[in-house]
C-alpha positions as CSV (number, residue, x, y, z in Angstrom):
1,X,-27.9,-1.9,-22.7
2,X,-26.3,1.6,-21.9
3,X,-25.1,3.6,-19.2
4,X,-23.8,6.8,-18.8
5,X,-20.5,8.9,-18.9
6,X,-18.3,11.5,-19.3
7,X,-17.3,11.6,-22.9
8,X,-15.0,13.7,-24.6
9,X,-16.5,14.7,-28.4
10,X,-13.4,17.1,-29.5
11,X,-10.8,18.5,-27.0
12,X,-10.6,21.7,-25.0
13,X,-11.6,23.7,-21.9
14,X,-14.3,21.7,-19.2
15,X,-17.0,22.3,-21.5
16,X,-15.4,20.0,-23.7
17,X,-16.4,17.2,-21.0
18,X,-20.3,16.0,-22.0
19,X,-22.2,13.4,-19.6
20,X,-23.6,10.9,-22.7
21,X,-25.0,7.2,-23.2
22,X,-22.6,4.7,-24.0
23,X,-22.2,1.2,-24.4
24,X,-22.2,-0.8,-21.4
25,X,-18.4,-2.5,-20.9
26,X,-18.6,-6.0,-20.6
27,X,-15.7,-7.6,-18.7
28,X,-12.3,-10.1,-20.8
29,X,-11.4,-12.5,-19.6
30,X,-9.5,-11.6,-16.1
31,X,-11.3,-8.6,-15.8
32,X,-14.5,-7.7,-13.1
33,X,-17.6,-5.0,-14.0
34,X,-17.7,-2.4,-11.5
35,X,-20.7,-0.3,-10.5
36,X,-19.4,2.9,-10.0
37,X,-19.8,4.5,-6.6
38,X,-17.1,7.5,-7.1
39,X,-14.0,8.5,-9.3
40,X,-11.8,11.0,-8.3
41,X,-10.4,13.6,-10.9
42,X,-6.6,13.7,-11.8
43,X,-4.4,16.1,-13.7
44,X,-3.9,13.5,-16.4
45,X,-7.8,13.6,-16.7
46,X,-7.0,17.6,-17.8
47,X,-4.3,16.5,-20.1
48,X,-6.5,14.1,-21.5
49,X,-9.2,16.5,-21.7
50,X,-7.0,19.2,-23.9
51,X,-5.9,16.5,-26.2
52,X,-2.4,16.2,-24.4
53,X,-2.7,12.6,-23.1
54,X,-4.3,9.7,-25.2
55,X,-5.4,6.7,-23.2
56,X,-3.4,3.7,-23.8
57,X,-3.9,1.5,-26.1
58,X,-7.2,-0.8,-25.3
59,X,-8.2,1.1,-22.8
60,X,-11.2,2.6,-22.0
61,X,-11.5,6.4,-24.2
62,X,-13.3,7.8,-21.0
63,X,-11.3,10.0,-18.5
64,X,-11.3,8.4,-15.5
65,X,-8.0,6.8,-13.7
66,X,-9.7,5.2,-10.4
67,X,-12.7,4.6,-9.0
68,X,-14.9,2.7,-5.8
69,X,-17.9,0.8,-5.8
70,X,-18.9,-2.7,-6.4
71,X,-18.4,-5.8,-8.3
72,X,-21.6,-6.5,-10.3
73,X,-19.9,-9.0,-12.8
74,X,-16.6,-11.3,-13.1
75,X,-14.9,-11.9,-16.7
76,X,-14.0,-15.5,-17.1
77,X,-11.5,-16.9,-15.0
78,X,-11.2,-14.3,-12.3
79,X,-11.1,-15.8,-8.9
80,X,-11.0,-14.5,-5.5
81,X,-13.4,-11.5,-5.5
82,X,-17.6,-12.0,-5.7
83,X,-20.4,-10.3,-7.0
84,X,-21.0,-7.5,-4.9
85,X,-17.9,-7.4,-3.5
86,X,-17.5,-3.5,-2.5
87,X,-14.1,-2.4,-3.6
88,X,-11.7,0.1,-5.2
89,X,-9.8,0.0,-8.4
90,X,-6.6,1.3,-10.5
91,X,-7.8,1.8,-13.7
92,X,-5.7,3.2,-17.3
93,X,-9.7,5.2,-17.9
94,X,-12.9,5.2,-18.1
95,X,-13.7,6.2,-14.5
96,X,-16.1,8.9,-15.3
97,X,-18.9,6.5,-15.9
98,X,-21.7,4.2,-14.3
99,X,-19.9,1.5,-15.1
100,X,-16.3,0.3,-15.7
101,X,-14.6,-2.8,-16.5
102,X,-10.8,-3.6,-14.7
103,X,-8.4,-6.1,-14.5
104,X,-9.0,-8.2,-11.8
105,X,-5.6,-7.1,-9.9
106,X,-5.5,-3.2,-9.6
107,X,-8.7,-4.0,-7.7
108,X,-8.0,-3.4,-3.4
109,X,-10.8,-4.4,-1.0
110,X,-12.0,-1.1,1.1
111,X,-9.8,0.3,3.4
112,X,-11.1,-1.0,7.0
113,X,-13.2,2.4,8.1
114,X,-13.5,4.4,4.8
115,X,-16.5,4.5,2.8
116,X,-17.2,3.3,-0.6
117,X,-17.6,6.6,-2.1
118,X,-14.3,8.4,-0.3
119,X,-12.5,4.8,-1.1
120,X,-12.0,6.3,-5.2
121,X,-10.1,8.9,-3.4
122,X,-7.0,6.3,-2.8
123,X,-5.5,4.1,-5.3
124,X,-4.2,6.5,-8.0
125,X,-2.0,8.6,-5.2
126,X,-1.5,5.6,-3.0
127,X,0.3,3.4,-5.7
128,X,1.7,6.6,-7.2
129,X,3.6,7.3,-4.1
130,X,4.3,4.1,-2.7
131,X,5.7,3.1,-5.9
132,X,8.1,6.5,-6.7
133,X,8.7,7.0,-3.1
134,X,9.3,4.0,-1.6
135,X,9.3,0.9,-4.3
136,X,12.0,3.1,-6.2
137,X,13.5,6.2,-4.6
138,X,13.7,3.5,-1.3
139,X,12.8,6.2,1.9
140,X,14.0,5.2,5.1
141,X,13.2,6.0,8.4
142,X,15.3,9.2,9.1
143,X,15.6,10.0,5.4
144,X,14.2,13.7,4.5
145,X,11.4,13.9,1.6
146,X,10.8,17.0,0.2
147,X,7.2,16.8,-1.7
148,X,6.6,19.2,-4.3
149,X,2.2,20.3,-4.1
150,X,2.3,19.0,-0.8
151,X,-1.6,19.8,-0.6
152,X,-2.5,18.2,-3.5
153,X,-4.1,14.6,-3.7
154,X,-0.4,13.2,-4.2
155,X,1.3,15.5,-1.7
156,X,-1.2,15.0,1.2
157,X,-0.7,10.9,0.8
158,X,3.1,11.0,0.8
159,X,3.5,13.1,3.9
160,X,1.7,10.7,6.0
161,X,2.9,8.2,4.4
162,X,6.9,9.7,4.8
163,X,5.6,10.1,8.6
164,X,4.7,6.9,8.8
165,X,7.9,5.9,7.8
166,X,9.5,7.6,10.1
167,X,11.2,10.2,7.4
168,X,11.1,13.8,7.8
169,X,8.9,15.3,5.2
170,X,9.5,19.2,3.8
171,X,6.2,20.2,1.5
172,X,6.1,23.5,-1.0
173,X,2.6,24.8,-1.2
174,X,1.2,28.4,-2.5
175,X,-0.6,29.7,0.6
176,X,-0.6,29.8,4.0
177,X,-3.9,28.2,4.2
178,X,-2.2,25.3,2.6
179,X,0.7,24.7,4.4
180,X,-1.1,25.2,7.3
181,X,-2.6,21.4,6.1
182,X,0.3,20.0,5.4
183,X,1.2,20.7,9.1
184,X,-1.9,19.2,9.9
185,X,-0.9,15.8,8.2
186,X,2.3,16.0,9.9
187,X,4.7,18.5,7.3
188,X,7.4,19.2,9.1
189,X,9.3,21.8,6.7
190,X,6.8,24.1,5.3
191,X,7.9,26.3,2.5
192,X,6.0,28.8,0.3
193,X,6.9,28.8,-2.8
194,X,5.6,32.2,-3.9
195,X,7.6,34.0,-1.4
196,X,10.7,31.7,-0.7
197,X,13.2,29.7,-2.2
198,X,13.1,26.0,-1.3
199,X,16.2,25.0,-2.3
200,X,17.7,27.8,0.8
201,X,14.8,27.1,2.9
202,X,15.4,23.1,3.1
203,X,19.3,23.5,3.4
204,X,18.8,25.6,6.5
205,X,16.3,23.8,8.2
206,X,18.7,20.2,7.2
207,X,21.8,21.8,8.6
208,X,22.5,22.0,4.7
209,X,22.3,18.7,3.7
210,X,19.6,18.8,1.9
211,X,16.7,15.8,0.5
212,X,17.3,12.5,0.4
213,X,14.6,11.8,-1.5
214,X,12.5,14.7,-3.9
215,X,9.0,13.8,-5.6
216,X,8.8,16.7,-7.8
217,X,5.6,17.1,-10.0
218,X,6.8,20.1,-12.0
219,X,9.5,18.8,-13.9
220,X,11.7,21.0,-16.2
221,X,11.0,24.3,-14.4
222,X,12.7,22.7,-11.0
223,X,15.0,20.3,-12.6
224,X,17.9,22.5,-11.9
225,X,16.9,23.6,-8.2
226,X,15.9,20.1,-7.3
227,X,19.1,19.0,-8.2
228,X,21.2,21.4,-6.0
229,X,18.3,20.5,-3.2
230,X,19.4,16.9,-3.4
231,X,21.7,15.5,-0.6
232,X,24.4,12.8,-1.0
233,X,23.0,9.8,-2.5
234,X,19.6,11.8,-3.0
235,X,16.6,10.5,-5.5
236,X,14.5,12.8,-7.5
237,X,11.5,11.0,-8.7
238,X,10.0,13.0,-11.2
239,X,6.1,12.0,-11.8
240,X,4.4,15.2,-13.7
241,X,5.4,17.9,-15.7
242,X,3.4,21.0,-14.7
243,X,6.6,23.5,-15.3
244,X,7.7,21.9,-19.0
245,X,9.4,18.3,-20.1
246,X,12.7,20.2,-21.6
247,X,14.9,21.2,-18.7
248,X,19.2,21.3,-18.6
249,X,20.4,18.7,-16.5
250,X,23.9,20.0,-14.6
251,X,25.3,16.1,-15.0
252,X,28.5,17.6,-12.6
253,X,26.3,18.3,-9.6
254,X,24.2,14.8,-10.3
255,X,27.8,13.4,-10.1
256,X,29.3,15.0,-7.2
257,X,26.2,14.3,-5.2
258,X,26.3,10.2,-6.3
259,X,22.6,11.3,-7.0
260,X,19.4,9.8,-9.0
261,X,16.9,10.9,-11.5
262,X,13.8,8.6,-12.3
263,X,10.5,9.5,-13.9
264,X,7.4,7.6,-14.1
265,X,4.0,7.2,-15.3
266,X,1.5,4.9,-13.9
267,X,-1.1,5.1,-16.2
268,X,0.5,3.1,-19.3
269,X,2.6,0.7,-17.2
270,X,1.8,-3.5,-18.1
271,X,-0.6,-4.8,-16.2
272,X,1.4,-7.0,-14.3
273,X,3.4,-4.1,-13.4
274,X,0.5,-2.4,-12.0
275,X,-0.9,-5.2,-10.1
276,X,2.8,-5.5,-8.2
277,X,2.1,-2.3,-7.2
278,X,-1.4,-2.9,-6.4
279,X,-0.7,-5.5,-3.9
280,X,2.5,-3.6,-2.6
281,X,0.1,-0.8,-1.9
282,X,-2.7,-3.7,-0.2
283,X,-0.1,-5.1,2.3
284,X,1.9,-1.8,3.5
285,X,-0.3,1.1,2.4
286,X,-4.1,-0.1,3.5
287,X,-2.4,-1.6,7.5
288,X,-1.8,2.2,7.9
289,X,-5.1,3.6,6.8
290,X,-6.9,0.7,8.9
291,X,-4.8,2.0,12.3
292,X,-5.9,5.6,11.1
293,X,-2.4,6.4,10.8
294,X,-3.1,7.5,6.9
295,X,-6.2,8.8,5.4
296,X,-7.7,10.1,2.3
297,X,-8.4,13.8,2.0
298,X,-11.2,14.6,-0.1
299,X,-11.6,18.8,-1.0
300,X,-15.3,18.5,-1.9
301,X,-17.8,15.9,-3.9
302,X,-19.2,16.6,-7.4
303,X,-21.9,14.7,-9.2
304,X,-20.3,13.1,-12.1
305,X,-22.5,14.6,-15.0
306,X,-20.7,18.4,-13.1
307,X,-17.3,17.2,-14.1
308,X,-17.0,20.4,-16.2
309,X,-16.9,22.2,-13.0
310,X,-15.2,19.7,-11.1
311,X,-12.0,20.6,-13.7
312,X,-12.7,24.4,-13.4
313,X,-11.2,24.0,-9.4
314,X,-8.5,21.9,-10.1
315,X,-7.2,24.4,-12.5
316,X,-7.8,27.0,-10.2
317,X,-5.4,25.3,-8.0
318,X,-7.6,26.2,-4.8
319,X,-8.3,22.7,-3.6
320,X,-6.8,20.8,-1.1
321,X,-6.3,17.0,-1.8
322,X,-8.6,14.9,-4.0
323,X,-12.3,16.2,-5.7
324,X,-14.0,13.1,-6.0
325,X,-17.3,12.4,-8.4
326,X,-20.4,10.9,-8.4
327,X,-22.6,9.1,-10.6
């Protein structure tokens, strides 16, 4: 037996991305089969791509980091989900395909009201944010969170996610267009980073006291600015590196300010680790999106054998939130 997916013969540009035949996964023990209604593309599926970021070891080789559909088969000793079971999943790859096989506990039953193909555009950014934002930088209602892309997939889940927390949420974007989203979602700072600074721009609309809390996908390029952006007791969680990994750290300012620095991955995190977040995400994340106070923003839909083209806009940088696939 065989199905289909995105495979990835030698590295480079979207062309590099070839729909092929491939074995059909079979689920370990603890593990479910999933029949593949959607995946959603993510910048580590670009990194991957170029040759930048390896899949982890045992996991799948296909790009691929979450998905939706439905349980077709359970791996030995898996209990509480069925056969047909319609559900979405964190996965470590192999998204791109007809077919994937996942640990029994990165998978989430469907949101109440969202459908099984816009479902794969949730669990990557929602247990991205809740676990950077809230599990470790610890936002509170009142708190200020400045998000860093706020129109991307990851940016347009943690300001209504910040708003539903009752924190007030500052966003950096490229356009008008885009911030004009983010004001949408509920953005309350909006700040363009082509034409203004956003370390001035948050301290005068904070009365300068600047972000409790900074989820920064850039990396060394900001590292300095975030920093002087940072209130008293702030937390910069650091979760991509768009702008460089080698940045100087002023330890002086870090110090004076009492503040903290994490950075994270999701992707090669233990299992058990991910399924913590996986449920944390099921009990405080899916409530919201079931009382329509969250929801998943999908830029546009693109069969799955297109994912060539599907990387060409997300390099462009045009999109707002997630471009999902389809077998």
């Amino acid at each position: 037996m065989s199905i289909h997916a995105i495979t990835i013969p030698e590295p480079g540009g979207p062309e590099a991305l070839v729909w092929a035949p491939v074995p059909d996964p079979v689920p370990a023990a603890g593990e479910v089969l999933v029949e593949v209604a959607a995946s959603a593309v993510n910048r580590a599926d670009v990194l991957q791509r170029q040759g930048y970021y390896d899949p982890p070891r045992g996991a799948s080789p296909y790009p691929g980091l979450e998905c939706s559909g439905r349980i077709a088969a359970l791996g030995p000793g898996v209990a509480g989900w069925s056969v047909g079971d319609e559900v979405c999943a964190l996965l470590s790859g192999g998204g791109y395909a007809e077919k994937v096989a996942v640990p029994a506990g990165q998978l989430l039953p469907l949101p109440e009201g969202v459908d099984a193909v816009t479902a794969a555009a949730l669990p990557e950014v929602a247990c991205t944010v809740w676990s950077n934002v809230f599990m470790i930088a610890h936002l509170r209602p009142g708190d200020t969170l400045l998000v860093h892309g706020g129109a991307s997939g990851i940016g347009t889940m943690a300001v209504q996610l910040a708003k539903a927390a009752g924190a007030r949420v500052a966003v950096t974007a490229g356009s008008a267009e885009k911030l004009e989203r983010c004001r949408e979602l509920g953005a309350d700072i909006l700040i363009n980073y082509r034409e203004q600074d956003f370390v001035q721009e948050l301290r005068r609309a904070t009365e300068g006291a600047g972000a409790d809390v900074i989820l920064d996908i850039i990396g060394a390029k900001y590292l300095d600015r975030n920093v002087k952006a940072l209130a008293v007791n702030g937390r910069l969680a650091i979760i991509g590196l768009q702008g460089g990994v080698k940045g100087e750290l002023n330890l002086g300012a870090l110090l004076t300010k009492r503040a903290a620095v994490t950075a994270t991955s999701l992707r090669a995190r233990p299992e058990a680790e991910k399924a913590s977040i996986v449920a944390a995400v099921r009990e405080h994340v899916w409530p919201l999106i079931a009382a329509g106070r969250v929801r998943p923003v999908v830029d546009r839909t693109v069969p799955m054998r297109d994912a060539a083209e599907a990387h060409r806009v997300m390099e462009a940088g045009g999109h707002v939130g997630k471009i999902l696939l389809v077998p």
